[in-house]
ZAMARGU-4260 file (C-alpha; in steps of 0.2 Angstrom, whole numbers, plus 5000, padded with zeros to 4 digits):
<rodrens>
0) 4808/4912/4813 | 4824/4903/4820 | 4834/4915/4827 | 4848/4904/4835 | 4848/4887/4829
5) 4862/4871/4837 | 4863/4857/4825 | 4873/4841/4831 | 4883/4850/4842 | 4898/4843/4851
10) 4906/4850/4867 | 4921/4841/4876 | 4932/4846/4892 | 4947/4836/4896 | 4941/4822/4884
15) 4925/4820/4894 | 4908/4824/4881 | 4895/4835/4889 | 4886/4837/4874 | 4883/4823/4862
20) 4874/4825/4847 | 4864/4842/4853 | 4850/4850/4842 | 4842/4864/4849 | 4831/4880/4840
25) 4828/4896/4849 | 4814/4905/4838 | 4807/4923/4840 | 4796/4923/4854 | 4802/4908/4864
30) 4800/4902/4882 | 4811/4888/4883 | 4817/4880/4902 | 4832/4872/4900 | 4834/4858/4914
35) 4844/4843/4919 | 4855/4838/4933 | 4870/4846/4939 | 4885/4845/4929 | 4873/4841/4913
40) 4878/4855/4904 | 4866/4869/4906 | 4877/4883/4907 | 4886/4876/4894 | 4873/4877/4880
45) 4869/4894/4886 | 4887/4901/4883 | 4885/4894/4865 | 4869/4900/4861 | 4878/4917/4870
50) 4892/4917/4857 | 4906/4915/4872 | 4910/4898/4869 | 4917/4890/4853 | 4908/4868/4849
55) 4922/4855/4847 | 4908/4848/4833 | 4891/4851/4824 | 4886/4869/4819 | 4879/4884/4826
60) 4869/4895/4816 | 4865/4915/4821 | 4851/4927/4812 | 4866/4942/4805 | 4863/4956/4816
65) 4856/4948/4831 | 4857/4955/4849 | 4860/4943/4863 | 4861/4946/4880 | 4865/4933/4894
70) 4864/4933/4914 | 4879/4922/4921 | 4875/4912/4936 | 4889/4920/4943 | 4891/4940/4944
75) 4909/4945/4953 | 4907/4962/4964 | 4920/4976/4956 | 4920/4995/4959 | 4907/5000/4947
80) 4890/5004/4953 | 4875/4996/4946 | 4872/5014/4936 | 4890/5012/4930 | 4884/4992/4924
85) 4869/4996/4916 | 4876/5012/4906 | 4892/5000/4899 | 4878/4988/4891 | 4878/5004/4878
90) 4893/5005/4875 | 4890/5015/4857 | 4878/5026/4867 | 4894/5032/4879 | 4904/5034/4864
95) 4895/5043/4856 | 4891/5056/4873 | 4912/5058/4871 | 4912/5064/4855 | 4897/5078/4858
100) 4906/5082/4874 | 4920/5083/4865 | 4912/5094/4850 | 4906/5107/4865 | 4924/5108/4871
105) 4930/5111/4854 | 4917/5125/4851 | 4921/5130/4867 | 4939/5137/4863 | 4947/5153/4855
110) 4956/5144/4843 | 4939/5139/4834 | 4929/5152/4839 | 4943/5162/4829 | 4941/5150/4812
115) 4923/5150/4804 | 4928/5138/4794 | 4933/5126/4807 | 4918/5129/4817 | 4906/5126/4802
120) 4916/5108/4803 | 4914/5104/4822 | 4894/5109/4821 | 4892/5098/4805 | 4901/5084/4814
125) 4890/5090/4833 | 4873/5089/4819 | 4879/5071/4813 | 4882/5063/4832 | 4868/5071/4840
130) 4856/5063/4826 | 4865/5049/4828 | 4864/5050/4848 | 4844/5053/4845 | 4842/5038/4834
135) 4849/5027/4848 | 4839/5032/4861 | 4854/5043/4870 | 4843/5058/4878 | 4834/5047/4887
140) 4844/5032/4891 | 4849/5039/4907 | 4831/5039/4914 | 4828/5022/4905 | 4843/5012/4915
145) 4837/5020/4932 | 4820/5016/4926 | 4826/4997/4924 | 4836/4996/4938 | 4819/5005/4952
150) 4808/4992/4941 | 4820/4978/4948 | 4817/4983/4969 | 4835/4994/4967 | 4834/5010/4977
155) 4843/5026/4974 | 4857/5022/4985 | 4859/5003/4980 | 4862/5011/4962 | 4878/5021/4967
160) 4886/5009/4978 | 4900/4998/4972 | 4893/4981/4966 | 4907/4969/4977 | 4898/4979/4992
165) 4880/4974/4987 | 4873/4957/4989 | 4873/4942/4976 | 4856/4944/4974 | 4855/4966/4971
170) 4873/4962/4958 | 4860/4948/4947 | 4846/4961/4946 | 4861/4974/4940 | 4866/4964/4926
175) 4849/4957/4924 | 4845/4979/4919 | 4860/4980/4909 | 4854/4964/4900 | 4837/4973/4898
180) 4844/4989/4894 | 4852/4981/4879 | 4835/4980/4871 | 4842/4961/4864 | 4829/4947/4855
185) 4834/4934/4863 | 4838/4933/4883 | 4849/4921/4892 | 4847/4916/4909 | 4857/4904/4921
190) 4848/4902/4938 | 4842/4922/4937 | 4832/4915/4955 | 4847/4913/4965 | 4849/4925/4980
195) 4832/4933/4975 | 4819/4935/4989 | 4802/4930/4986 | 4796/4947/4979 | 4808/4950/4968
200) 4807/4930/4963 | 4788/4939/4956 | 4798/4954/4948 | 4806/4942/4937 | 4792/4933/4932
205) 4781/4947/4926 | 4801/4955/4916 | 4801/4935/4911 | 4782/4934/4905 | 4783/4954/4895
210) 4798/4953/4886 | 4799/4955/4869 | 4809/4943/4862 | 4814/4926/4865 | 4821/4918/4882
215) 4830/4904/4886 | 4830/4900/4905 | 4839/4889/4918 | 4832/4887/4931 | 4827/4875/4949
220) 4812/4884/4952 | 4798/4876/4949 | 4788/4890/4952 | 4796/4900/4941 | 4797/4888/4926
225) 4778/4885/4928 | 4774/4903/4925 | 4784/4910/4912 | 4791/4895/4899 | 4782/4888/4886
230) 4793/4870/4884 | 4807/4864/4893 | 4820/4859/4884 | 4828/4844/4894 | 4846/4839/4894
235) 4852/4822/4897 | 4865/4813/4892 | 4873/4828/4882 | 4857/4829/4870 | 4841/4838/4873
240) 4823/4832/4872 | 4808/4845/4871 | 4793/4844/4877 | 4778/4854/4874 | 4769/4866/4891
245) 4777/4872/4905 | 4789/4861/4922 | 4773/4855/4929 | 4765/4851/4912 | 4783/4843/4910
250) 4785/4833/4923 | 4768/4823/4920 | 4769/4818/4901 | 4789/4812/4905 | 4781/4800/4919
255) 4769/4794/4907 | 4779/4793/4892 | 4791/4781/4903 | 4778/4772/4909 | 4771/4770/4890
260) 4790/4765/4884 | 4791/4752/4899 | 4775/4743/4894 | 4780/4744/4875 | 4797/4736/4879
265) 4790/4724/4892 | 4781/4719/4878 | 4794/4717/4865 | 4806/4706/4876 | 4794/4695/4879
270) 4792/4694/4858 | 4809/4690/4858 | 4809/4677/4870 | 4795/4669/4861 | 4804/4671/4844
275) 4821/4665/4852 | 4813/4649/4858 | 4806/4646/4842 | 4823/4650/4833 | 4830/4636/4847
280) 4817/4625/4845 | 4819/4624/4824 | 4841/4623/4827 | 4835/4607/4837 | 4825/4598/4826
285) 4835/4602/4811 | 4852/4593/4819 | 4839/4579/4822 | 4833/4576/4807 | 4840/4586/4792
290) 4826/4598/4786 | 4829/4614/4775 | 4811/4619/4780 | 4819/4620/4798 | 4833/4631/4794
295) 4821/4641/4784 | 4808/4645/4798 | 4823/4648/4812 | 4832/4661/4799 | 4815/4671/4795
300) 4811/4670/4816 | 4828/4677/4817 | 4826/4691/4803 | 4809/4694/4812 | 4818/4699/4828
305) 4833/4710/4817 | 4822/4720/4808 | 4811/4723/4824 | 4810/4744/4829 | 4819/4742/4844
310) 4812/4749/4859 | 4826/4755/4872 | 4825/4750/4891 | 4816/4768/4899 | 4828/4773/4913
315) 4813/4775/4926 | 4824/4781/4940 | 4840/4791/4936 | 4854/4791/4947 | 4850/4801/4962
320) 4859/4807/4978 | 4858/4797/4988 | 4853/4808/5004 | 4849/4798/5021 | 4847/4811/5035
325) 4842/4803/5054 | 4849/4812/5071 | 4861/4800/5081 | 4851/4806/5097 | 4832/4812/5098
330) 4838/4828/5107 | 4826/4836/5124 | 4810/4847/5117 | 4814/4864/5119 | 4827/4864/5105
335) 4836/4882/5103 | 4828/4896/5114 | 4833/4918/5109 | 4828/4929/5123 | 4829/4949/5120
340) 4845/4945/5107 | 4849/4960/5096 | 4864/4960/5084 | 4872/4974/5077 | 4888/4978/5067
345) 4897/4994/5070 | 4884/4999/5078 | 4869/4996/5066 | 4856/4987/5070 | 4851/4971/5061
350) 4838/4962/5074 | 4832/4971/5086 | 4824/4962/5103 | 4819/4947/5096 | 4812/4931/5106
355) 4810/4915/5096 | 4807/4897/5105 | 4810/4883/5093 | 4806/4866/5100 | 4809/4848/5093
360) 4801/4842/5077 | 4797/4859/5072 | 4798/4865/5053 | 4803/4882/5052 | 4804/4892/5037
365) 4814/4907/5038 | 4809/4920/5024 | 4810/4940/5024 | 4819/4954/5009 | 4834/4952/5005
370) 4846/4961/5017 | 4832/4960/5033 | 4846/4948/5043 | 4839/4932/5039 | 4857/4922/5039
375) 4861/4934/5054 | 4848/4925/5063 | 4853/4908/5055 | 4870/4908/5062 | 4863/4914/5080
380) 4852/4901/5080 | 4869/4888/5077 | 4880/4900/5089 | 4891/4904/5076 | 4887/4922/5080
385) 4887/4927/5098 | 4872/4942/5101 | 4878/4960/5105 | 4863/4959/5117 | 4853/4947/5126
390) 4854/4928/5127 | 4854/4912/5117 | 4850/4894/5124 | 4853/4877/5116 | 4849/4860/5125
395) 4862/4851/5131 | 4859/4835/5119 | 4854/4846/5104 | 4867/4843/5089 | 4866/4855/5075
400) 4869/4852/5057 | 4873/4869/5048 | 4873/4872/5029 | 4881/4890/5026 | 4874/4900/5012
405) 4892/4905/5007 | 4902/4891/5013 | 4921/4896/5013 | 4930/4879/5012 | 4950/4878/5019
410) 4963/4881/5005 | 4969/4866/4995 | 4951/4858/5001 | 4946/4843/4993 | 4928/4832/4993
415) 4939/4818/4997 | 4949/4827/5011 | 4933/4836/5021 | 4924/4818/5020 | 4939/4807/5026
420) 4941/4824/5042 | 4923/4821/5044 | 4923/4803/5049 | 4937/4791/5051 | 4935/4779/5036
425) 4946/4771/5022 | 4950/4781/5005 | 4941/4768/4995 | 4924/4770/5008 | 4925/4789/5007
430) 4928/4787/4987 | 4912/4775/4984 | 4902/4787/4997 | 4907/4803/4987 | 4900/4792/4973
435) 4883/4789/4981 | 4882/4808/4981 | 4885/4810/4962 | 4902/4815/4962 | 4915/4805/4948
440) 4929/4797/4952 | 4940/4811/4944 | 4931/4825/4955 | 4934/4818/4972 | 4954/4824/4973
445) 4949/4840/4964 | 4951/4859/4971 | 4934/4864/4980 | 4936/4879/4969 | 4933/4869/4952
450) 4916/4862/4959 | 4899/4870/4955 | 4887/4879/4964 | 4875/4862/4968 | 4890/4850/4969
455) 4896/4862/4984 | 4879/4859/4993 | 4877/4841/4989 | 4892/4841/4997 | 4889/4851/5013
460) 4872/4840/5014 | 4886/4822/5016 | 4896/4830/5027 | 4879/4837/5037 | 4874/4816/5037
465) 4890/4810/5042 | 4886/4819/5059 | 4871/4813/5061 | 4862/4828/5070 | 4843/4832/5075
470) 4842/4850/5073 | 4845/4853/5056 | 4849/4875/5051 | 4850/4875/5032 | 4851/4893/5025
475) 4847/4894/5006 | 4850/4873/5004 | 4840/4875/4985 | 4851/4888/4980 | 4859/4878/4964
480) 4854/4862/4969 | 4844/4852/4950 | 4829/4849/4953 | 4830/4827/4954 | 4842/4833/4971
485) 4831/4847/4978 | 4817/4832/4977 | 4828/4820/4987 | 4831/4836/5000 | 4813/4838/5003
490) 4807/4819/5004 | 4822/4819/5018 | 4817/4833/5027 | 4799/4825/5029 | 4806/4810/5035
495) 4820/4818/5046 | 4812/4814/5065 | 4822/4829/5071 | 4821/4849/5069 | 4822/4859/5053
500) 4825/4876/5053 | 4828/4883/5036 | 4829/4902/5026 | 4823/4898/5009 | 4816/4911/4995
505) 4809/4894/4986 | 4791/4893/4987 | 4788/4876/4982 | 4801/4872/4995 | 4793/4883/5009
510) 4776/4875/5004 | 4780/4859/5005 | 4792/4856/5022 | 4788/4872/5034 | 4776/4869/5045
515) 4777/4889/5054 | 4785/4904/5047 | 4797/4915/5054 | 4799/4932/5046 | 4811/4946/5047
520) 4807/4961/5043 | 4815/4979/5047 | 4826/4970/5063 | 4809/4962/5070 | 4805/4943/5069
525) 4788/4939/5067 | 4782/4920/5070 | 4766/4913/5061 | 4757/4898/5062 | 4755/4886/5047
530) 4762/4885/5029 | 4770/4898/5017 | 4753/4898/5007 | 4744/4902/5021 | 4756/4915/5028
535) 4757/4924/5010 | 4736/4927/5008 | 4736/4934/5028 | 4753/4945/5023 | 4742/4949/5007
540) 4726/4953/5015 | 4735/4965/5029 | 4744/4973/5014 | 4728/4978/5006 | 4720/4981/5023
</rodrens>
């Protein structure tokens, strides 16, 4: 059964199409991944599967009755707690819970205590709502949103504090309840990962996998999309193609269906080379010597190659940033050195007595909750925090690149702007070099403010090559980033001859470039030896221990 159904849909902004032509069926039960690059469109689609945004063409077609509920990317911090969130999602439920509170006040006073009349009416009308209240699931929806919520790794406290004072992660696992709580059929997710520690990261999945009801998901972790969808849905050039299996299954059968459209029109050029030489060859001979036999056999070459299935030229490299990340000077050994450094904020705690030696060429993966102080011990590390206690060390040729987690840019920034203060050079250089880093032309003079999630870190990573360091800090670099630029990152990274020290909740990421673990946990750091994997089963094993 289609429950949402997208038939040559059309979306323009500013005269620009991000969706050409778009056919997409969500149907009861679904696991779709939605991917594609940056800017593609992703979020787009969702917010018209959502309802929230209006097509400039084609047709969107809804089962009557159906309940949708949708994650945004973005979730804005406000005075509400996430309790106060996840009980709005109801809003008939808390209506209702007026009007019986209302009832009791009613029954309550002497002026209808005084008329039996009246108070036969307010306890007819008090029978109706609380039936009504019943039906709905009212008596126990209170236990049911805490209940969502402590599933999600939200404690009793985080649940009363105001959402601008918790992080982005704890606000998306708020919504994400007040999603669930909405008991919809279909579930929309953009980038749900973002912010989310690696435990939680394994929350979602099992939510993702046991939901009842359809889901649609974007996402940039690969992980994530292996375990839970069912077929990616991938968006390219404003349309979508779908393919069968989960990313990994994916990935393969696009590599091999290129390659298979490559040989096929290989193939056919070659055809038509040989059909076009014949048709040159029969042109020739009948300006030589008249001959309708001539004419004839060079028109039926000719229709030959017309009525040909064309096959299109495969796009076996799409267009990439184009990261190059070396250091300007190889830098001493010992690279960046915290001895006994504590850090607190008004007096509370977050790292307490920690001693880390990082030395050149190292590949460091930073990983630890949500909250443990992992980009408090990020910024140390760059000296953009000085420690309340004890001391840090940085060699006197070491240059470090940081990339910020929450990068502020300066008022009235523009791509154009930061790159042209980052490096003297002409507007047109700076314009083509923007370019090379997958911004259009119309973006590079545009606010910081209009530029997405990824198009801020691709961004950061220029402005990071520009300086050419060899001690690289990178707190969160995946967050946002598609998944074509998060592959660029890591092949760089294995490349870079310099130091990488990086906080990252993306375990294909962690897998791939750390090469030692450092974790945070409860204001201790803890340094391991080898890989994420490896540091995972001996966490594991000492959990079970």
């Amino acid at each position: 059964m289609t429950l949402i159904g997208l038939r040559s849909v059309e979306k323009f902004y500013g005269g620009r199409a991000v969706l050409r032509g778009l056919d997409l069926k969500v149907n009861a039960g679904a696991r779709i991944g939605l991917v594609g690059t940056n800017g593609a469109g992703k979020s787009t689609v969702l917010r018209i599967l959502a309802g929230t945004e209006d097509v400039d063409g084609g047709e969107v077609v809804r089962r009557r009755g159906l309940e949708v509920a949708s994650l945004p990317q973005y979730v804005e911090g406000d005075e509400r707690s996430p309790m106060e969130v996840v009980r709005a999602a109801r809003p008939e439920i808390l209506e209702l819970q007026r009007e019986l509170d209302a009832c009791g006040e009613q029954l309550g006073s002497p002026e209808v205590a005084s008329d039996l009349r009246r108070m036969q009416r307010v306890l007819e009308r008090q029978e109706s709502l609380l039936r009504r209240f019943t039906e709905l699931g009212g008596p126990g929806f209170e236990g049911e949103a805490r209940g969502y919520l402590a599933s999600l790794g939200l404690g009793d406290e985080d649940i009363r504090r105001p959402m601008r004072d918790l992080s982005g992660g704890q606000r998306k696992l708020a919504v994400l309840a007040s999603c669930l709580a909405r008991r919809p059929e279909v579930l929309l997710l953009d980038e749900p990962e973002a912010h989310l520690d690696a435990g939680r990261r394994e929350l979602l999945e099992a939510i993702v996998r046991t939901f009842d009801g359809a889901v649609v998901i974007v996402s940039h972790d690969r992980y994530l999309l292996d375990e839970t969808v069912g077929e990616i849905a991938e968006l390219e050039d404003g349309a979508i193609t779908m393919w069968p299996g989960n990313y990994s299954a994916y990935s393969v059968a696009r590599e091999l269906k290129l390659k298979r459209q490559q040989q096929l029109y290989v193939a056919q050029q070659k055809e038509i080379a040989r059909l076009e030489e014949a048709i040159r060859r029969f042109k020739l001979w009948a300006s030589l010597v008249p001959n309708e036999r001539h004419i004839k056999q060079a028109r039926n070459k000719q229709r030959q190659i017309d009525q040909m299935d064309k096959v299109d030229r495969p796009v076996l490299e799409r267009r990439k940033m184009n990261l190059d990340l070396r250091g300007r000077v190889r830098g001493g050994k010992k690279v960046i050195d915290l001895s006994n450094v504590g850090m607190a904020f008004d007096d509370d705690p977050v790292l307490i007595d920690v001693d880390l030696t990082v030395e050149r060429g190292e590949r460091l993966g930073i990983v630890g909750p949500n909250g443990a102080g992992k980009s408090v011990l990020a910024k140390l590390l760059v000296g953009v925090l000085s420690p309340t206690e004890g001391e840090r060390w940085a060699g006197p040729s070491i240059d470090i690149g940081y990339l910020a987690q929450n990068d502020e840019p300066p008022p009235g920034a523009t791509p154009l702007g930061l790159v042209r203060d980052a490096g003297p050079m002409y507007e047109g250089d700076a314009v083509k070099l923007l370019g090379r880093f997958l911004f259009r032309y119309e973006q590079v003079r545009e606010s910081m403010t209009a530029l997405s999630g990824g198009e801020r870190t691709r961004l950061q990573l220029l402005l990071i090559m520009l300086r050419e360091p060899n001690c690289l800090v990178l707190d969160e670099p995946t967050n946002h980033l598609d998944i074509d630029s998060l592959e660029i990152l890591e092949a760089e990274l294995e490349r870079f001859d310099g130091t990488v020290i990086f906080v990252s909740h993306d375990r294909y990421f962690l897998d791939r470039i750390a090469d030692g673990i450092v974790e945070v946990r409860e204001g201790a750091v803890h340094r391991h030896t080898g890989g994420y994997s490896d540091w995972r089963v001996r966490a594991s094993q000492h959990a079970s221990a």
